[in-house]
Legacy VTK file of the C-alpha trace (Angstrom):
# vtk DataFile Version 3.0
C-alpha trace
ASCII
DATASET POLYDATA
POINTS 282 float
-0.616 -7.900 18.475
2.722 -8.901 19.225
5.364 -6.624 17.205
8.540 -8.713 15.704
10.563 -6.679 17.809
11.303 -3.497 19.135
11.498 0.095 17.988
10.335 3.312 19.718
8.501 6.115 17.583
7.759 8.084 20.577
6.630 11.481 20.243
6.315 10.985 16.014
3.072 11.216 13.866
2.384 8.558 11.374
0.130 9.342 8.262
-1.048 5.931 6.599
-3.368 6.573 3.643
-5.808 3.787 3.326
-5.131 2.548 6.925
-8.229 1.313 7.280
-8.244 -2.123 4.928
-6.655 -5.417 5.459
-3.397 -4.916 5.231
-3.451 -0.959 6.162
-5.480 -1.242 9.238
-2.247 -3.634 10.782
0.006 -1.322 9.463
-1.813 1.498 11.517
-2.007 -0.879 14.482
1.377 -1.192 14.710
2.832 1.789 14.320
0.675 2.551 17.022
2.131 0.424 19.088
5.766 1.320 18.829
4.218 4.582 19.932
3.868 6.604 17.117
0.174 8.904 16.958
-1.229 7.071 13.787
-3.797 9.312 11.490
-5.495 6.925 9.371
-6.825 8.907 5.633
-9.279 6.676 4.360
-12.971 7.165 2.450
-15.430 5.101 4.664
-15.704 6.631 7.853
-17.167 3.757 9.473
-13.840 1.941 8.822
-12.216 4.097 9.974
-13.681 4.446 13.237
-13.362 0.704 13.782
-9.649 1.045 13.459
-8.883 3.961 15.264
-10.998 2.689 18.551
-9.064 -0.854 18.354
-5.823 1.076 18.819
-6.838 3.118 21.207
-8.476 0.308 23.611
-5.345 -0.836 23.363
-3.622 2.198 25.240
-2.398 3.525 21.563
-2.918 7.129 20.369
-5.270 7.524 16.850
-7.419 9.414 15.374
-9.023 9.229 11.162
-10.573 11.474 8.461
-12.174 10.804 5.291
-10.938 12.325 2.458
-10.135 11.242 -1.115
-6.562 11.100 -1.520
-6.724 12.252 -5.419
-8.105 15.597 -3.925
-5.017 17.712 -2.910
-7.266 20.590 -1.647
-9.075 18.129 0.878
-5.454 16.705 1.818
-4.318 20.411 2.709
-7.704 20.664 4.594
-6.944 17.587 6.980
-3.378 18.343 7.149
-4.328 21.749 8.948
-6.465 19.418 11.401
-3.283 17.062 11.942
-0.884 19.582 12.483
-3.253 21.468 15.093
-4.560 17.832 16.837
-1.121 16.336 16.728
1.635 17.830 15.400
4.246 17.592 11.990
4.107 14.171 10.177
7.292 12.585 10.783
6.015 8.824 8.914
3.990 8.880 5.782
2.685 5.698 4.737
1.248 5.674 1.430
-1.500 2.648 1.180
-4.090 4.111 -0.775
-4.741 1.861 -4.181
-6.287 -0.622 -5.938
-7.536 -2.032 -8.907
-11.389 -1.499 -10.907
-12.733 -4.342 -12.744
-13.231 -2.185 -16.016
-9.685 -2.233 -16.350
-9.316 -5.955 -16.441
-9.512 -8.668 -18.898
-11.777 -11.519 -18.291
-9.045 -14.252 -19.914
-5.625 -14.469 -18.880
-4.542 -14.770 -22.934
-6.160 -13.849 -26.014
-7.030 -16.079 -28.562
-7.413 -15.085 -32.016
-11.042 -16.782 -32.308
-12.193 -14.765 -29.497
-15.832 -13.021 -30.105
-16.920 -9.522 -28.917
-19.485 -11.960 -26.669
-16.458 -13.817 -25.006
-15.839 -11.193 -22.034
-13.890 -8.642 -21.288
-11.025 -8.317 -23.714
-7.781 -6.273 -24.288
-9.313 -4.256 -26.806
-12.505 -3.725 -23.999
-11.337 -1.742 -21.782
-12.327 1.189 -20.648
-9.867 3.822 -20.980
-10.875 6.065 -18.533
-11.287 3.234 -15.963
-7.697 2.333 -16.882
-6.983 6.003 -15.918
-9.135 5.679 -13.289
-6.330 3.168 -11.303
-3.456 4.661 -12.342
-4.682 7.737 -10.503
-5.598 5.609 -7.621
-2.347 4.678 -7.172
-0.031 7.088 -8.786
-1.318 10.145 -7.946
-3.060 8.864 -4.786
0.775 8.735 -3.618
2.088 11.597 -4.973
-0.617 14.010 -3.902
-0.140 12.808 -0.107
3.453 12.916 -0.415
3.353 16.360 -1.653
0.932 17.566 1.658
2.807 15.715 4.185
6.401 15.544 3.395
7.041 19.297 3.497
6.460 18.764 7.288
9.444 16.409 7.127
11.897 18.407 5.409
14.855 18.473 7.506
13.672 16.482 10.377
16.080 14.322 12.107
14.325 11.003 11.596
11.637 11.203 8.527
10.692 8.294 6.389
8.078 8.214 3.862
6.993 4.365 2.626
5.221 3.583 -0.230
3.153 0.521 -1.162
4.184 -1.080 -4.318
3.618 -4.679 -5.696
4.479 -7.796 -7.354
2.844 -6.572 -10.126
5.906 -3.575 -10.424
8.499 -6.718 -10.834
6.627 -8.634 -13.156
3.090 -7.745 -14.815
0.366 -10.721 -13.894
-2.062 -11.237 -16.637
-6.038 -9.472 -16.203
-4.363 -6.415 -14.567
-2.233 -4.419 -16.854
-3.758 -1.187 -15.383
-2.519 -2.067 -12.037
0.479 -3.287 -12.787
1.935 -0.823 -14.854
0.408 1.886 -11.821
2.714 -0.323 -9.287
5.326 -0.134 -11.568
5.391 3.390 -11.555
5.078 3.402 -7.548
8.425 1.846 -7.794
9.876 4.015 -9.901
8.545 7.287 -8.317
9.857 5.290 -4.806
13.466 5.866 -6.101
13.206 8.974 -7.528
11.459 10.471 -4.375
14.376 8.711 -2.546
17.238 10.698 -4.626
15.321 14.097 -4.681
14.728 14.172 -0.890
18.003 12.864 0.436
19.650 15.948 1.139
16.805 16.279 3.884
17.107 13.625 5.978
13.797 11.938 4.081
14.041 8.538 3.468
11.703 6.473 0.996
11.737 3.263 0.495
8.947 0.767 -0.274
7.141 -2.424 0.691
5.978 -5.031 -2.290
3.311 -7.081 -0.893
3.289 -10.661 -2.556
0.061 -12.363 -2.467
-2.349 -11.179 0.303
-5.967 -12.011 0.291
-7.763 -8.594 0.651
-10.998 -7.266 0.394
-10.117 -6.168 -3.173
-8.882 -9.933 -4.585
-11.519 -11.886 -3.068
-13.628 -12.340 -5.975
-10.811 -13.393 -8.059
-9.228 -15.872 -5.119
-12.231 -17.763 -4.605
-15.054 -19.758 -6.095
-18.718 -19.277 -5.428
-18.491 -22.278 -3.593
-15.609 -20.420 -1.561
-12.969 -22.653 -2.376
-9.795 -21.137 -4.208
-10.264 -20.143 -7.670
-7.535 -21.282 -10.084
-6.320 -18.288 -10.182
-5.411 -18.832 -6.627
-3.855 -21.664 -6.939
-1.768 -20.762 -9.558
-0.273 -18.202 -7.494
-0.042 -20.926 -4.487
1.706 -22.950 -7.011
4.129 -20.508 -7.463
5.080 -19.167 -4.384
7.977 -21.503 -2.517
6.432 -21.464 0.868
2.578 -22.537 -0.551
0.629 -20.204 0.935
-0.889 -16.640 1.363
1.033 -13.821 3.481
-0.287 -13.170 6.972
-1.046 -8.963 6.745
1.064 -9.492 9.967
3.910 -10.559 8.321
4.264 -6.807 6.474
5.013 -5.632 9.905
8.817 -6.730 10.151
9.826 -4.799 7.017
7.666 -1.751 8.278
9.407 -1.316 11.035
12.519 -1.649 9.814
12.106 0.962 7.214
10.749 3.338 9.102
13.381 3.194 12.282
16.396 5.175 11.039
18.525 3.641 14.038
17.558 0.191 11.960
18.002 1.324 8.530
19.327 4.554 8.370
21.691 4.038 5.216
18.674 2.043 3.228
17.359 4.946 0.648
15.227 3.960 -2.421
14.598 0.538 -2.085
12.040 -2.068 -3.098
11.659 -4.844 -0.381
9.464 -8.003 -1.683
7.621 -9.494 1.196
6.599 -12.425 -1.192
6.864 -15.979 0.598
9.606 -16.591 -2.480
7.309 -15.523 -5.512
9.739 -13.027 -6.981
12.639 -15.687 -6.745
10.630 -18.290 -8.285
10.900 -19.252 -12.146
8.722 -22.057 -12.045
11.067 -25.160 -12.454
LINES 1 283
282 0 1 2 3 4 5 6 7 8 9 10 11 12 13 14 15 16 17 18 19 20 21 22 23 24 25 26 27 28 29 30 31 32 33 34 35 36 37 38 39 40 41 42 43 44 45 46 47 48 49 50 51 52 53 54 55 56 57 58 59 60 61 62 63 64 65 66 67 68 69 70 71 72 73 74 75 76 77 78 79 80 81 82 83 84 85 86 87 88 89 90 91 92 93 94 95 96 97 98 99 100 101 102 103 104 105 106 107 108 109 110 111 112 113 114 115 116 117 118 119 120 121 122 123 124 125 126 127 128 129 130 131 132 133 134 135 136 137 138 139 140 141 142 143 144 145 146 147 148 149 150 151 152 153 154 155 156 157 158 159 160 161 162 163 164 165 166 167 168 169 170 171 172 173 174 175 176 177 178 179 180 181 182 183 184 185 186 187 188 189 190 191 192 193 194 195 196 197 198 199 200 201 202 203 204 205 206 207 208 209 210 211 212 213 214 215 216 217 218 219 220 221 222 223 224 225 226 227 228 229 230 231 232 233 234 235 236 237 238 239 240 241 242 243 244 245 246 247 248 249 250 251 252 253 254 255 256 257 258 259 260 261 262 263 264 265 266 267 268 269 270 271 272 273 274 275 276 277 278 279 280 281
C-alpha cells in the first residue's frame, strides 16, 4: 500500500473496532504503516488473524481480539490486555456497524395496494431487529469510546474517529434502521467533540459514500452478478460514476487523525462520496 502522503504516528496505539472488514481492515493497514501499533476489535477471529499477519509481514506492529463491542465488560477485559501488550490508546477508530435484513423493507415505496404476501413492509419490521442496529452502531461506538478514551484524556495528540454515513445526510429508502443509527453517529460525533475539547481529544468523523462491502453485496448485485438496480441508481447519482476504492478513505484518515494536519478541525463530518452528497439529480 502506498499511503497519500506522509504522517508519523510513532510510538501511538490505534484501536479500530471492526478493523477486520473491507473498509476497516485498510484502515488498520494504514495506520500501521504511518507507524502507529494497530489493535484490531473484531468478532471472527479468523479475520482477524488474516489482518493482523498482513501488517506485520509488512514490517508493521499489530495484534487483534474478539470481543463484541456492545459488551462493555469484555471491552474493559481487552483494554487491560492492550494497555499491558502495548500501551494507552492514543487513536480510537470506531468501525464497528452495520445493517440486519429484518430491519429493511423489501420495496423502496409503499403502495397502498400492497398485500401482507408482497414482502417485507414498513409495518413488518421487526422491532427488536430495528433495535438490534441501532445498538450495532450507536452503542457499538459509545461503549468503545467510553473504554478507550479515558486513556486519552489529556494526551498531547488524541483523536477519536467515528464512522458515519451517507445515510446520516440523507435517509436512502429499505434502511431506515440504519440510517437513522448513522444519523445519530453524527450527532454523538459533535457532541463527543464539544464535551472532550478541553482535553486535547479530538473527534471528528468519516462518511463513507458508496463502498461495496461484504454487508451490501446482496443488494449491489444480481444473481447473475451484474449490478442490481439498486446499484445503479446510486452509480447514477454519484458525479464521478463509480464505487469508492476502500483506499480512497485513507486520505481523510490521516488527516484527521494527525493533529500537526488538522489540529483546529473538532466535530466534523467529512463525506468521502465521489460527489453523492452534492448531487440533486438534475
Amino acid at each position: 500500500m502506498q499511503l497519500p502522503f506522509q504522517v508519523s504516528l510513532d510510538n501511538k496505539v490505534a484501536v479500530v473496532t471492526g478493523g477486520s472488514g473491507v473498509l476497516g481492515s485498510v484502515l488498520s493497514k494504514a495506520l500501521a504503516q504511518a507507524g502507529a501499533t494497530v489493535v484490531i476489535l473484531a468478532r471472527n477471529q479468523e479475520k482477524i488473524n488474516t489482518t493482523v499477519e498482513q501488517i506485520t509481514q509488512k514490517g508493521g506492529k499489530a495484534f487483534g481480539f474478539s470481543v463484541n463491542v456492545l459488551n462493555k465488560e469484555e471491552l474493559k477485559g481487552v483494554h487491560a490486555q492492550i494497555l499491558e501488550k502495548a500501551g494507552p490508546c492514543s487513536i480510537l477508530i470506531n468501525g464497528a456497524g452495520g445493517n440486519n435484513p429484518d430491519a429493511t423493507t423489501d420495496e423502496e415505496f409503499f403502495q397502498a395496494a400492497e398485500k401482507q404476501d408482497d414482502g417485507q413492509t414498513f409495518f413488518d419490521l421487526d422491532a427488536d431487529r430495528v433495535e438490534d442496529v441501532f445498538n450495532l452502531n450507536f452503542k457499538g461506538t459509545l461503549s468503545p469510546t467510553q473504554v478507550f478514551a479515558k486513556d486519552m484524556v489529556n494526551q498531547k495528540e488524541a483523536a477519536i474517529i467515528n464512522i458515519s454515513s451517507m445515510n446520516a445526510y440523507q435517509p436512502l429508502t429499505k434502511i431506515p434502521a440504519y440510517s437513522g443509527a448513522k444519523a445519530a453517529i453524527s450527532n454523538f460525533t459533535q457532541w463527543l467533540a464539544v464535551h472532550f475539547s478541553k482535553t486535547n481529544i479530538r473527534v471528528n468523523a468519516i462518511a463513507p459514500g458508496f463502498f461495496l462491502t461484504e454487508q451490501n453485496e446482496n443488494l449491489m448485485f444480481n444473481e447473475a452478478g451484474n449490478y442490481s438496480s439498486r446499484a445503479n441508481k446510486i452509480i447514477s447519482q454519484t458525479p464521478v460514476e463509480r464505487f469508492g476504492e476502500p483506499e480512497e478513505l485513507i486520505g481523510t484518515l490521516l488527516w484527521l487523525v494527525d493533529r500537526k494536519s488538522s489540529g483546529f478541525v473538532n466535530g466534523i463530518v467529512v463525506p468521502v462520496d465521489g460527489g453523492f452528497s452534492a448531487y440533486s439529480g438534475v
